[in-house]
C-alpha positions as CSV (number, residue, x, y, z in Angstrom):
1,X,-6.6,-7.9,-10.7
2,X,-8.2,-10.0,-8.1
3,X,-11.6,-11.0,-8.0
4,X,-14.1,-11.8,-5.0
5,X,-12.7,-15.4,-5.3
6,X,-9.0,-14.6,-6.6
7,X,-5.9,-13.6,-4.2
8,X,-3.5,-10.7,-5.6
9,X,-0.7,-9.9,-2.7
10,X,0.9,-5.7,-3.2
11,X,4.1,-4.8,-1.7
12,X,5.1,-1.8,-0.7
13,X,8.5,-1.1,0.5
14,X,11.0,1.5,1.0
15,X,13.1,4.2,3.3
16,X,11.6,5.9,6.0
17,X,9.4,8.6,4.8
18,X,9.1,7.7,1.1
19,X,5.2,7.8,1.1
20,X,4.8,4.3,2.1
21,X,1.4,5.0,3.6
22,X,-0.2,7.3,2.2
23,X,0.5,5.5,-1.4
24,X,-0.7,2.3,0.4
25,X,-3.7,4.0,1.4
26,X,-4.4,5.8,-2.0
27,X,-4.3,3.0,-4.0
28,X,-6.6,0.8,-1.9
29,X,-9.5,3.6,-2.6
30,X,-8.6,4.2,-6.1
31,X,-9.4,-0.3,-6.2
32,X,-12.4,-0.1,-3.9
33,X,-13.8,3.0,-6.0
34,X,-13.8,0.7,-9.0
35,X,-15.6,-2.0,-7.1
36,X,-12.5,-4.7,-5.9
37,X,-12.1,-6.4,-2.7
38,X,-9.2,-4.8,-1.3
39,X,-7.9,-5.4,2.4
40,X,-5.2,-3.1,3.3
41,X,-2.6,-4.3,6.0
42,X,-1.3,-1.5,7.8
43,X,2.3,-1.2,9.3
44,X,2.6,-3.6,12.5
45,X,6.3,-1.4,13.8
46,X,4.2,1.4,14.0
47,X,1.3,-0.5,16.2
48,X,4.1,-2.1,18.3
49,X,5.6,1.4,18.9
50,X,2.9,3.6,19.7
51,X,1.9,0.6,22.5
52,X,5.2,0.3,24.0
53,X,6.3,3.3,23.7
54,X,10.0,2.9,22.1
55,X,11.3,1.2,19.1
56,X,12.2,-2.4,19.8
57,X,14.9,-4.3,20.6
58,X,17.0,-6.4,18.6
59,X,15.3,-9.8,19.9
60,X,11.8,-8.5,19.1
61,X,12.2,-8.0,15.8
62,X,11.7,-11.6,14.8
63,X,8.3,-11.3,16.5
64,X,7.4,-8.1,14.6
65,X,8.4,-9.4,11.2
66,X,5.9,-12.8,11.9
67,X,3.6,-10.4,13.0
68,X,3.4,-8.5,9.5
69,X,3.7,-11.6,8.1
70,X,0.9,-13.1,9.6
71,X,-1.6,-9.9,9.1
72,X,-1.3,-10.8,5.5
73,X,-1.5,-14.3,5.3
74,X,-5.0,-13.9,7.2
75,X,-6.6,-12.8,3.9
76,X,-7.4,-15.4,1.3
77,X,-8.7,-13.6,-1.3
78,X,-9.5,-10.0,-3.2
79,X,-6.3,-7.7,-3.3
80,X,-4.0,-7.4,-0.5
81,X,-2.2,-4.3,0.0
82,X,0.5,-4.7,2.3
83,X,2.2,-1.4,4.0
84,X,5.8,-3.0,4.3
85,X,6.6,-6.6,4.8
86,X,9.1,-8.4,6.6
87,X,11.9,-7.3,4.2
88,X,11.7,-3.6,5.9
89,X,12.2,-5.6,9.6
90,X,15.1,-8.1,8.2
91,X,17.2,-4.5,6.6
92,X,16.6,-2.2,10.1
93,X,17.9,-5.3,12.3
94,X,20.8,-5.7,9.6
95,X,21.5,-2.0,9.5
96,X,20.7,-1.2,13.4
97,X,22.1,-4.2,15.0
98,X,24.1,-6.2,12.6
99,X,21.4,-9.2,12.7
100,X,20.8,-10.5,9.1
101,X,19.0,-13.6,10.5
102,X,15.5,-12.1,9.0
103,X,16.7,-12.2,5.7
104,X,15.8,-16.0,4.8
105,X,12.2,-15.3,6.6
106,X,11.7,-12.0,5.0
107,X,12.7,-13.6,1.6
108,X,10.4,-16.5,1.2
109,X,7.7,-14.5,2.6
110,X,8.5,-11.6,-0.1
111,X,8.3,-14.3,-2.7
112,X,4.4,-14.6,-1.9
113,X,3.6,-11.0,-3.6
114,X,2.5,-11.1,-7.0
115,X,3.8,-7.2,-7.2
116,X,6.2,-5.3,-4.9
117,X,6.8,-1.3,-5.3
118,X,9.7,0.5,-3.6
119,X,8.6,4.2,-2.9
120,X,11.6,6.4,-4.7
121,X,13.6,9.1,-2.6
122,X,11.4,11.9,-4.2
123,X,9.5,13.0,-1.3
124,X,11.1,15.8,1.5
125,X,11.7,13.8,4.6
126,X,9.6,15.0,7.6
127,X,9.8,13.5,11.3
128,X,7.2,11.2,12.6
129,X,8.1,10.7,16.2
130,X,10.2,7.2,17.1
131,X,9.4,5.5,13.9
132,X,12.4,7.9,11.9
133,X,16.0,8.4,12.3
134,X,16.9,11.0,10.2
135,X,16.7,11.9,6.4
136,X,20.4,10.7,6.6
137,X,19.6,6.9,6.5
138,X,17.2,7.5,3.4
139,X,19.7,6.4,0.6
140,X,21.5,3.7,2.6
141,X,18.1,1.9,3.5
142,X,16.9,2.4,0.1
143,X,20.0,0.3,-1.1
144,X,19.5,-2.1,1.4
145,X,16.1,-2.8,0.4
146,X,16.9,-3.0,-3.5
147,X,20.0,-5.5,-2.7
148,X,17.6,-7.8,-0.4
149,X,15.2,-8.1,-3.2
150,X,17.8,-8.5,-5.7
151,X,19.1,-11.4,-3.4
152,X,15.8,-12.9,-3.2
153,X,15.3,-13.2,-6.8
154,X,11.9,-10.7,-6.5
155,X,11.2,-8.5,-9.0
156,X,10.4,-4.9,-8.0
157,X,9.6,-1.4,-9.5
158,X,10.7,2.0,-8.3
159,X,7.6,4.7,-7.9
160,X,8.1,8.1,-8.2
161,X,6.2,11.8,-8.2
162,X,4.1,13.6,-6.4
163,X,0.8,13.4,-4.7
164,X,-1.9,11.6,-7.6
165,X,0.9,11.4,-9.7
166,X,2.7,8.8,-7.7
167,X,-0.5,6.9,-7.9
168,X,-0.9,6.8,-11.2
169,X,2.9,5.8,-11.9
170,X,2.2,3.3,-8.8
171,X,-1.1,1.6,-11.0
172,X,1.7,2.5,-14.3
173,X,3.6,-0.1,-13.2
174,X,1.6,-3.0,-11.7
175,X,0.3,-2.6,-15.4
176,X,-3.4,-1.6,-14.4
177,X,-4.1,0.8,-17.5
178,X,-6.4,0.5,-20.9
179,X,-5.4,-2.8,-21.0
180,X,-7.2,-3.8,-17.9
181,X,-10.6,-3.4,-16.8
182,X,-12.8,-3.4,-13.6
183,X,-15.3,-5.6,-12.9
184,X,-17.6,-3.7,-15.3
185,X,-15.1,-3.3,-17.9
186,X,-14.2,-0.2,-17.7
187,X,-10.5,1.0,-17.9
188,X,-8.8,0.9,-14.5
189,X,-7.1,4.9,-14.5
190,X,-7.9,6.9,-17.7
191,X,-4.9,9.2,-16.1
192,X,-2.7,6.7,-16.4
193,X,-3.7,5.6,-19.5
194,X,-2.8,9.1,-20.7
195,X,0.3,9.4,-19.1
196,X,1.7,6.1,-20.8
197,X,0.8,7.7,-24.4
198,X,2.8,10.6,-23.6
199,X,5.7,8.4,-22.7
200,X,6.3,9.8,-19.7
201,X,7.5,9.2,-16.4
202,X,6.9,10.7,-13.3
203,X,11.0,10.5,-12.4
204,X,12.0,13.1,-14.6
205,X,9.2,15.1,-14.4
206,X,7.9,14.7,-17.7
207,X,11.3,15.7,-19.0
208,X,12.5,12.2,-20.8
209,X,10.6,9.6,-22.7
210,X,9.9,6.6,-20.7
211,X,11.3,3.9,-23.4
212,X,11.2,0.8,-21.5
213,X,9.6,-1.1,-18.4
214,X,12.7,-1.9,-16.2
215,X,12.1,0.0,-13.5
216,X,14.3,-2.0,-11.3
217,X,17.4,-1.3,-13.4
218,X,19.0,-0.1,-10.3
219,X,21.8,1.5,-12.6
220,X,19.9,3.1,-15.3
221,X,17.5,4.1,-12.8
222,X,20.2,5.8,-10.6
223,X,21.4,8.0,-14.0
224,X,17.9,9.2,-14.7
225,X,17.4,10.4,-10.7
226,X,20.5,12.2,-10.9
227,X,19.8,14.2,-13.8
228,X,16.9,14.9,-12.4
229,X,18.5,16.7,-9.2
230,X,20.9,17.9,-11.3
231,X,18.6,19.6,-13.7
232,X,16.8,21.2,-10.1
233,X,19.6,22.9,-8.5
């Protein structure tokens, strides 16, 4: 947890209406309400978009990935939370235009976060103007983005649930729970705290024990989603 004079970079990443933002926004108050520094850097496509008007072409997507980048890198201490990074603008110019020049970029930059989340495929999609393409690129995107962090050597976890649930798996697993305290010393999320002694996960619905921490087992991951949706229909 950073400190007034310390630097801790958040990620957040994922498909097109995964909760990106509002999870973004939800843990920079839960931070702040405990009394930490937090500066939360908001989504620089969206800016560009609502200005111009359209969604960009394929030779200004270098400038929009710098410009992310650079929104960040402005901060020098107290927690960062970062509402996408370049990685999001290197896989849309891959999957839109065939361009995986913003891969390196997006990489080394990626590298910076102490902590990157990738919102699950949980949430209904809903439509939000120029910045989404359909429910049907959800699952490709979302492979993308695990495979580009995979290639990057980044370590990521998968978030899952619904409304202050995916919060408190979101704190669950950048490890903020009894173990860590606030500036006064008091525990971080009580909820979450509770919901690790239950040993469960948010994925399942409080169906199957949460036995281990490696949330970005793609595969073992991919079994426990499907028996999820199985068990819904």
């Amino acid at each position: 947890m950073a400190t007034a004079n310390s630097l801790t970079r958040i990620a957040l990443l994922g498909a097109e209406s995964t909760g990106k933002t509002q999870l973004s926004k939800a843990l920079a108050q839960a931070l702040r309400a405990r009394g930490q520094v937090v500066h939360l850097v908001s989504e620089y496509l969206r800016t560009w978009c609502d200005a111009q008007g359209r969604t960009p072409e394929p030779h200004e997507q270098a400038q929009i990935a710098q410009q992310q980048a650079d929104a960040v890198l402005q901060h020098a201490s107290g927690t960062v939370i970062a509402d996408t990074t370049p990685m999001m603008t290197a896989v849309y110019s891959h999957k839109l235009f065939n361009d995986a020049s913003l891969y390196a970029m997006a990489a080394a930059h990626q590298r910076l976060y102490d902590m990157t989340l990738v919102t699950g495929l949980d949430l209904p999609w809903v439509a939000d103007g120029l910045q989404r393409d359909g429910p049907q690129v959800r699952e490709p995107v979302d492979a993308m983005v695990r495979a580009a962090l995979h290639s990057a050597d980044v370590a990521y976890k998968v978030v899952y649930g619904q409304g202050e649930e995916r919060l408190n798996n979101a704190l669950l697993a950048l490890g903020w729970d009894d173990k860590k305290t606030d500036a006064l010393g008091s525990p971080l999320l009580s909820a979450a705290q509770t919901t690790r002694s239950q040993g469960q996960y948010a994925l399942n619905r409080g169906r199957t024990a949460w036995n281990c921490d490696k949330c970005s087992d793609a595969d073992c991951e991919h079994r426990l989603f499907s028996d999820l949706l199985k068990r819904s229909e």
